[in-house]
C-alpha positions as CSV (number, residue, x, y, z in Angstrom):
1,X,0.0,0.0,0.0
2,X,1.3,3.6,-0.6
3,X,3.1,5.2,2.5
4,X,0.3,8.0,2.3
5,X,-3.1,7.6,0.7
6,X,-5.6,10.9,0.3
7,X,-9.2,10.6,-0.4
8,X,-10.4,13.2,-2.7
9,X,-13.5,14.0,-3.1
10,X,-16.4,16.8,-4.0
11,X,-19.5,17.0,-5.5
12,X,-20.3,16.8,-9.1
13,X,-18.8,19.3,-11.6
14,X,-16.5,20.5,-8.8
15,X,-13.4,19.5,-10.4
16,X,-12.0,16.6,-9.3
17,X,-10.9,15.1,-12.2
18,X,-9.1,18.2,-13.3
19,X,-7.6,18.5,-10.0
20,X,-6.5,14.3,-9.8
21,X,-4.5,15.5,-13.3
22,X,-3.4,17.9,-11.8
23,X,-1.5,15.9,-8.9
24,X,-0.9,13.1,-11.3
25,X,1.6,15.6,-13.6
26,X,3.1,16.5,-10.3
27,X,3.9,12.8,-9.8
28,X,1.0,11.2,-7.6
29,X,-0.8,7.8,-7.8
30,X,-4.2,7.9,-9.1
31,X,-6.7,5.7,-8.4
32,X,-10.3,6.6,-9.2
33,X,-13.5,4.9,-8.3
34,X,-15.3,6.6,-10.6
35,X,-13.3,5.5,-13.8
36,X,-13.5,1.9,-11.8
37,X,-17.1,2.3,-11.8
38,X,-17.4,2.3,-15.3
39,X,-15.1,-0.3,-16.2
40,X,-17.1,-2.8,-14.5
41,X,-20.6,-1.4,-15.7
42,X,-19.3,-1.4,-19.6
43,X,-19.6,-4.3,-21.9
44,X,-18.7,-7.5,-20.6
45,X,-17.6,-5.6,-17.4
46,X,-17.6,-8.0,-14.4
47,X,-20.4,-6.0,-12.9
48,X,-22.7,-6.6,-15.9
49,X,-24.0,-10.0,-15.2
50,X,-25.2,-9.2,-11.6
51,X,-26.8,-6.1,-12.5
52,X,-28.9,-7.6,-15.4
53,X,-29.5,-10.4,-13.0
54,X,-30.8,-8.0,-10.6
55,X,-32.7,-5.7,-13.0
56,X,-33.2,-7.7,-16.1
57,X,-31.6,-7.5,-19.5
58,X,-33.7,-3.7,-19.9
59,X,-30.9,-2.3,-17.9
60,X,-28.6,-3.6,-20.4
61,X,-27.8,-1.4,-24.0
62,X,-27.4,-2.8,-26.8
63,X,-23.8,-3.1,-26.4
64,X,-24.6,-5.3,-23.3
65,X,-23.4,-2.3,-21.1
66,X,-25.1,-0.1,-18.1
67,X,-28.0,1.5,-19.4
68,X,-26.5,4.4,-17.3
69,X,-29.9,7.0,-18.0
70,X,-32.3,4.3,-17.7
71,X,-30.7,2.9,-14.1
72,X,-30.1,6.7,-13.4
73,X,-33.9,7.3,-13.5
74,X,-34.7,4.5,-11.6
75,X,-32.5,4.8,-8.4
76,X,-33.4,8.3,-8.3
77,X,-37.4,7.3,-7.6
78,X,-36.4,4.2,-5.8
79,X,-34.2,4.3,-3.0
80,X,-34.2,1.0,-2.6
81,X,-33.2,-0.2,-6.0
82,X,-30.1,2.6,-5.8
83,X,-29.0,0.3,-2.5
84,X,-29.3,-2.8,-4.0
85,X,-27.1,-1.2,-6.8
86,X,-24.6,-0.3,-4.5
87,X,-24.4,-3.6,-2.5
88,X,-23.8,-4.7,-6.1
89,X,-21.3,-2.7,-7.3
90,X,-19.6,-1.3,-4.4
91,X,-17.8,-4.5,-3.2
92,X,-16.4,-5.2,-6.9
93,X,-14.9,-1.2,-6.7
94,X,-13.1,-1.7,-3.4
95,X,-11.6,-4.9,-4.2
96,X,-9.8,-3.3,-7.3
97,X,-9.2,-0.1,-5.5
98,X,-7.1,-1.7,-3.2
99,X,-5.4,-3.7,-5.5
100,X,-4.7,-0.3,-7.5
101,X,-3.4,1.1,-4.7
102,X,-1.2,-2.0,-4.4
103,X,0.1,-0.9,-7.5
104,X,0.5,2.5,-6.6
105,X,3.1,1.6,-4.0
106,X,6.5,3.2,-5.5
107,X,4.6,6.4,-5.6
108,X,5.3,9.4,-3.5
109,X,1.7,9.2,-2.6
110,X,-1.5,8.1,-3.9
111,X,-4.6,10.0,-4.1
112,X,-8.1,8.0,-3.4
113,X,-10.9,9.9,-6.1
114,X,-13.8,8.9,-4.6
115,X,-17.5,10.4,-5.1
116,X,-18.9,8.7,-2.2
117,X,-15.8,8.9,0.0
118,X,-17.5,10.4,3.2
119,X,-21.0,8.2,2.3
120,X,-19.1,5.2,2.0
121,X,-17.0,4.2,5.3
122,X,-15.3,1.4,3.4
123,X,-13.6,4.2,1.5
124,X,-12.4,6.0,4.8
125,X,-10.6,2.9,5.8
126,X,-8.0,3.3,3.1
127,X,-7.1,7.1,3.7
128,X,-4.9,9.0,6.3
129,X,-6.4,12.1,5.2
130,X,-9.3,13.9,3.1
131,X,-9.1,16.3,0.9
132,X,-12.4,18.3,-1.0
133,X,-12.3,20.0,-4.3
134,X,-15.5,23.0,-3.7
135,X,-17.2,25.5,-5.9
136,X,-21.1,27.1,-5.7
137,X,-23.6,24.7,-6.9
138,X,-24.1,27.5,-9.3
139,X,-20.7,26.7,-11.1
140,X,-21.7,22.7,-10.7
141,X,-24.8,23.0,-12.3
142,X,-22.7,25.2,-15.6
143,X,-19.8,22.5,-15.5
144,X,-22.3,19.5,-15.5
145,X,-24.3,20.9,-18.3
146,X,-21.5,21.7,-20.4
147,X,-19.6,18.1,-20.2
148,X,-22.8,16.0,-20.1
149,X,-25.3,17.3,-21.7
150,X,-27.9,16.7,-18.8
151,X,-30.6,19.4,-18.3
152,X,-30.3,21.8,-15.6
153,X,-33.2,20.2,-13.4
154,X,-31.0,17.0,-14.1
155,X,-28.2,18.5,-12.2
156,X,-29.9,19.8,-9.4
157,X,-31.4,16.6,-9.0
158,X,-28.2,14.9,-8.8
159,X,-26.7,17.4,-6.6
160,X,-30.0,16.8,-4.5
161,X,-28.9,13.1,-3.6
162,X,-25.5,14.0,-3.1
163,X,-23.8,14.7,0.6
164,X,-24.5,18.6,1.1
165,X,-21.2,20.9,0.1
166,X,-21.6,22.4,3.5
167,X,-20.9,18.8,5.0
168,X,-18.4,17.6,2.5
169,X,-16.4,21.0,3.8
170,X,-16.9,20.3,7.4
171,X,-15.5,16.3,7.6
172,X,-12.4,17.6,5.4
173,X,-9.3,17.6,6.5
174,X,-7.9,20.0,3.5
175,X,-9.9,21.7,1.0
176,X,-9.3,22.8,-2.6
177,X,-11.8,26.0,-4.2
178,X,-11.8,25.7,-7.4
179,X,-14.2,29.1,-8.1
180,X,-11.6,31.3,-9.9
181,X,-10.0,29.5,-12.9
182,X,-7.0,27.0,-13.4
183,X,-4.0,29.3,-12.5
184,X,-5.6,29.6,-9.0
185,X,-6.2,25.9,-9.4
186,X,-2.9,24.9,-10.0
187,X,-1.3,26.9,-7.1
188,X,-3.6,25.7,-4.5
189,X,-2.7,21.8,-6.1
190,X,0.7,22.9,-6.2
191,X,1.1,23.6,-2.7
192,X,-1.4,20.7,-1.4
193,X,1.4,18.6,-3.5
194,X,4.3,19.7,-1.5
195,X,2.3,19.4,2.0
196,X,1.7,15.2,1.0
197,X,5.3,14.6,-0.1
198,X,6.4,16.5,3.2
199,X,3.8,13.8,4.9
200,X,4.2,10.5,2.9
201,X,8.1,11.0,3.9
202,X,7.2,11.3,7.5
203,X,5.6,8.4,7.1
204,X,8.5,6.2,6.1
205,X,10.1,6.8,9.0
């Protein structure tokens, strides 16, 4: 495992993947849930044949993928069937986690991108320390829009399920605003960068 693992996380369109590139080019381990996610929900993903087992073949595309707007629609009316998709999907994301983070070893330091970090204690288990990426909802809602072509009300309802920013911010250890633009951006990634090498190197010791 790597000597420091950070769990990154924020709500949708805050920026974490821009800012997990951002610490990756400075020399980081990535490993991201997310991206994990969607490996085992595409075709012929290991996730695929439990789901449609669950759900039925409707779930499916025609690629024998996720139908990620048709499931997206359901768990939002059903909070039941978005728990049953979780007990589903969340033990196959943890075991490769870890054994990314295996991987990750010879790293300075590794950085956890997690969605559902603070939701999900399983998650806290792996990282020494937590680390948000913030903006207003306002700037969510644009971002999302933009990259995803959802509908505003879309967003919001997303954003609506998702751990309030107010409570992300207060179980943080360190926190990243990413309101101003990238130079900003960088600077605060820059300096978060240093603080975990100075950590991870403690560690060793």
């Amino acid at each position: 495992m790597p000597a420091l693992c950070i769990g990154l996380t924020g709500g949708i369109g805050s920026g974490k993947s821009t800012v997990a590139r951002l610490f990756a080019d400075l020399g980081a381990g990535i490993v991201d849930a997310d991206i994990i996610a969607h490996e085992l929900t595409r075709t012929h993903g290991a996730a695929v044949p439990l789901i449609a087992a669950r759900f039925g073949d409707d779930y499916l595309n025609a690629e024998g993928a996720l139908n990620r707007e048709k499931m997206r629609t359901l768990i939002f009316s059903d909070p039941i069937a978005k728990q049953e998709l979780e007990g589903l999907i969340h033990p196959l994301i943890f075991t490769e986690v870890r054994r990314q983070l295996v991987a990750c070893a010879s790293q300075p330091y590794t950085l956890l991108v997690a969605p559902l970090l603070f939701e999900q204690p399983i998650f806290q288990q792996l990282v020494r320390r937590t680390l948000v990426v913030d903006c207003p909802e306002s700037l969510q809602i644009q971002r999302t829009m933009l990259r995803s072509q959802l509908s505003e009300a879309e967003v919001q309802a997303i954003i609506a399920q998702q751990m309030p920013r107010a409570e992300k911010i207060r179980l943080a250890d360190d926190l990243i605003d990413n309101t101003t633009g990238m130079e900003q951006l960088e600077n605060a990634v820059k300096y978060r960068h240093q603080v975990y090498v100075t950590l991870a190197q403690k560690n060793k010791h």
